[in-house]
C-alpha positions as CSV (number, residue, x, y, z in Angstrom):
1,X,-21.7,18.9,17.8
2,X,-18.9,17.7,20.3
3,X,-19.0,14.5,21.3
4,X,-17.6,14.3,24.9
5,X,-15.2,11.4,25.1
6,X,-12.0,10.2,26.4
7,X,-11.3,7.1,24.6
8,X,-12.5,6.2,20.7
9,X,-14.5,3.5,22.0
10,X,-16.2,5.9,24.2
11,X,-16.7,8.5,21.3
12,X,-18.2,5.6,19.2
13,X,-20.7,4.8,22.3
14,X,-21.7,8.9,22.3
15,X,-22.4,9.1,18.6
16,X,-25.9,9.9,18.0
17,X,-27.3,6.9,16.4
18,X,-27.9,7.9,12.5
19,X,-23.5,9.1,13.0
20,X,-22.9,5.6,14.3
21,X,-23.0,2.9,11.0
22,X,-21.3,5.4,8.9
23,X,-18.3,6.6,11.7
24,X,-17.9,3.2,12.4
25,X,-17.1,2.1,8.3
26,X,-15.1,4.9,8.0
27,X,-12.8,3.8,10.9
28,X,-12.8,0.3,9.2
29,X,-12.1,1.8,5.9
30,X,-9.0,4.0,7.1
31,X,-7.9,1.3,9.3
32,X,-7.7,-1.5,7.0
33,X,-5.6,0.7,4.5
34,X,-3.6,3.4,6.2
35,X,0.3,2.1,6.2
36,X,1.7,-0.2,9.4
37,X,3.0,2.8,12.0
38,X,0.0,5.0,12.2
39,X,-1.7,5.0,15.6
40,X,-5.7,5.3,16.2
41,X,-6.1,7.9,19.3
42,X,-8.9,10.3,20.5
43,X,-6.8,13.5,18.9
44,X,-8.6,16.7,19.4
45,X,-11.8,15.4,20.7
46,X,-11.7,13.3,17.4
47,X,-11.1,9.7,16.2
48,X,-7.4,10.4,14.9
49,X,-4.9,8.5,13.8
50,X,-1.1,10.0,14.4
51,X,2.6,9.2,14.2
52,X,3.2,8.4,17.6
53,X,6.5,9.7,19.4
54,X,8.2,6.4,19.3
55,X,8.4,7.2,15.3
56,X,8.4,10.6,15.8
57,X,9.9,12.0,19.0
58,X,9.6,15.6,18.1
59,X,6.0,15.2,18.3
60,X,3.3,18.0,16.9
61,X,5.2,21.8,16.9
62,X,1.8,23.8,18.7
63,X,2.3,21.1,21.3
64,X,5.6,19.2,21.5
65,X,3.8,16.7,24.2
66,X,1.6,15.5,21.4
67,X,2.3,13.3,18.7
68,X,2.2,14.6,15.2
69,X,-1.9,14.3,13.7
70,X,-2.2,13.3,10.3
71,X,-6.1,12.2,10.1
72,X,-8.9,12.4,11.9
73,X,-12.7,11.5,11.6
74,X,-15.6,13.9,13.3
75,X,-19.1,13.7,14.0
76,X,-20.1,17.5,13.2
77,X,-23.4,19.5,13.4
78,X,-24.2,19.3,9.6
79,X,-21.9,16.9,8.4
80,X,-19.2,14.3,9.2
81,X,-16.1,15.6,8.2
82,X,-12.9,13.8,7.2
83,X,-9.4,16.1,8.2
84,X,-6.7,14.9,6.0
85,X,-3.5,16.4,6.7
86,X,-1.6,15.4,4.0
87,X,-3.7,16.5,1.8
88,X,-3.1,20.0,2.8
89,X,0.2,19.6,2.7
90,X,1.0,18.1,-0.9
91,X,-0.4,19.5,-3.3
92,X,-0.4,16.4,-5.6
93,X,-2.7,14.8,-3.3
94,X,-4.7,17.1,-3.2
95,X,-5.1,17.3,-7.0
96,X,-5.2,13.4,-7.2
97,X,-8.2,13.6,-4.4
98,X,-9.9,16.6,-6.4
99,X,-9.7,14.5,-9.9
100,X,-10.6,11.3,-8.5
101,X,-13.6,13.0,-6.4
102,X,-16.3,12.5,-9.1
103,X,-16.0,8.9,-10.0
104,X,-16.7,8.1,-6.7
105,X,-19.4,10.8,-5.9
106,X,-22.4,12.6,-7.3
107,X,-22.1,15.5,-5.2
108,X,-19.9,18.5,-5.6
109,X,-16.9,18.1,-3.1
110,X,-17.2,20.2,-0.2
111,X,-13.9,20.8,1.2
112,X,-11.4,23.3,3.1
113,X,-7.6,23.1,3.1
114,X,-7.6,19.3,4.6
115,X,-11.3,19.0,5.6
116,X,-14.1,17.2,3.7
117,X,-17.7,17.3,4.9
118,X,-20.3,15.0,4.1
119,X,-23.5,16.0,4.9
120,X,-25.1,12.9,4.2
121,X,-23.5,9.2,5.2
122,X,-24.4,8.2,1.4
123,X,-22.4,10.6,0.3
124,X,-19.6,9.3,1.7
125,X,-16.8,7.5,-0.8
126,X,-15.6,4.8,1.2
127,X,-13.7,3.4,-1.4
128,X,-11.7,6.3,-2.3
129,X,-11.2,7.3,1.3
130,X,-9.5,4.0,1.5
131,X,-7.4,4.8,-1.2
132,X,-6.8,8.4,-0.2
133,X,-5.5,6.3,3.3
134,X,-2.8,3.9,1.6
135,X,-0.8,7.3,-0.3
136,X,1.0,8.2,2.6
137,X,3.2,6.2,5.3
138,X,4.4,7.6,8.1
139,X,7.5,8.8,7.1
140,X,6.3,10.4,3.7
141,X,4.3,12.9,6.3
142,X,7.1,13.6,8.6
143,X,9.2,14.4,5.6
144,X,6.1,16.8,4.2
145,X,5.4,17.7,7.8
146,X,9.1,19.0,8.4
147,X,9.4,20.9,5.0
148,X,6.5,22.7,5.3
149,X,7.5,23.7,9.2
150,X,11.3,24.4,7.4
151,X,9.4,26.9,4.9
152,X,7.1,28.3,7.6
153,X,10.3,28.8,10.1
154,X,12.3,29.8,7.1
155,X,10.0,32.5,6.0
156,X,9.5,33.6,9.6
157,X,13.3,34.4,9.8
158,X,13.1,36.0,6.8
159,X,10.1,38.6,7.7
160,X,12.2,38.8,11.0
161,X,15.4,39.8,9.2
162,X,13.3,42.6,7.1
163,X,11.5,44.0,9.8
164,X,14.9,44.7,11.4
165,X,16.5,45.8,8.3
166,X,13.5,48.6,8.1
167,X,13.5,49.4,11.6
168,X,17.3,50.1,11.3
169,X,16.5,52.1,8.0
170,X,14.2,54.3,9.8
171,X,16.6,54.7,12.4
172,X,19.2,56.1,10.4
173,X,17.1,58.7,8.6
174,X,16.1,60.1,11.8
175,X,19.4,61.0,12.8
């Protein structure tokens, strides 16, 4: 389900109405505990929050006009889903979230690399999406953000560097 919106205010207003209480805590939630520098912005046809180009200038690699996404909330189909960024990205986290998961919950996590869907607004942790909010600042996911695009550029220069190597190998047993 796509909510057509071009502010957060106005993706709030096109919620269907059951989405509305629950989106609406889980905004409060992650705002009240995500670190000072974050910024709250329609991202993706989401409520996301992102480092914004005055922290980082560089902005988001697949589009360098954009700033960098690190969280987002979505009113889905079947579910509303949390995207977590970071979680996908440090594996720590993600074993902290996965650990921490049933104290809070009596369902069986349903997740993807950084995406966790709740199919029912009671399902919800609130409490440990709050926590799962304060583990990261700003900076602590550039500095994730930028190794992991150092690995991915890294091992792209590598596959590069072995394609030639076999093209060049091929080419001298021709001749």
């Amino acid at each position: 389900m796509k909510i057509e919106a071009q502010s957060v205010q106005e993706y709030l207003e096109n919620l269907p109405e059951e989405r509305k209480e629950p989106i609406e805590k889980l905004r409060k939630i992650i705002s009240e505990n995500l670190p000072n520098g974050f910024e709250e912005q329609l991202s993706y046809g989401m409520i996301g929050y992102v480092v914004p180009k005055s922290i980082y200038p560089k902005g988001y690699h697949c589009n360098a006009e954009l700033p960098l996404p690190f969280l987002s909330i979505a009113s889905q189909k079947n579910s509303i889903n949390l995207y977590h960024m970071g979680i996908y990205a440090d594996e720590k986290l993600l074993l902290w979230f996965q650990e921490e998961f049933p104290k809070h919950s009596k369902k069986k996590l349903d997740m993807g690399k950084s995406c966790m869907r709740f199919k029912k607004p009671e399902d919800i942790p609130y409490e440990l999406i709050g926590e799962l909010a304060r583990k990261m600042t700003p900076q602590d996911w550039i500095e994730k953000y930028e190794n992991a695009y150092d690995d991915i550029d890294e091992s792209y220069a590598k596959e590069k560097k072995q394609k030639k190597n076999l093209h060049a190998q091929k080419k001298l047993k021709r001749n």
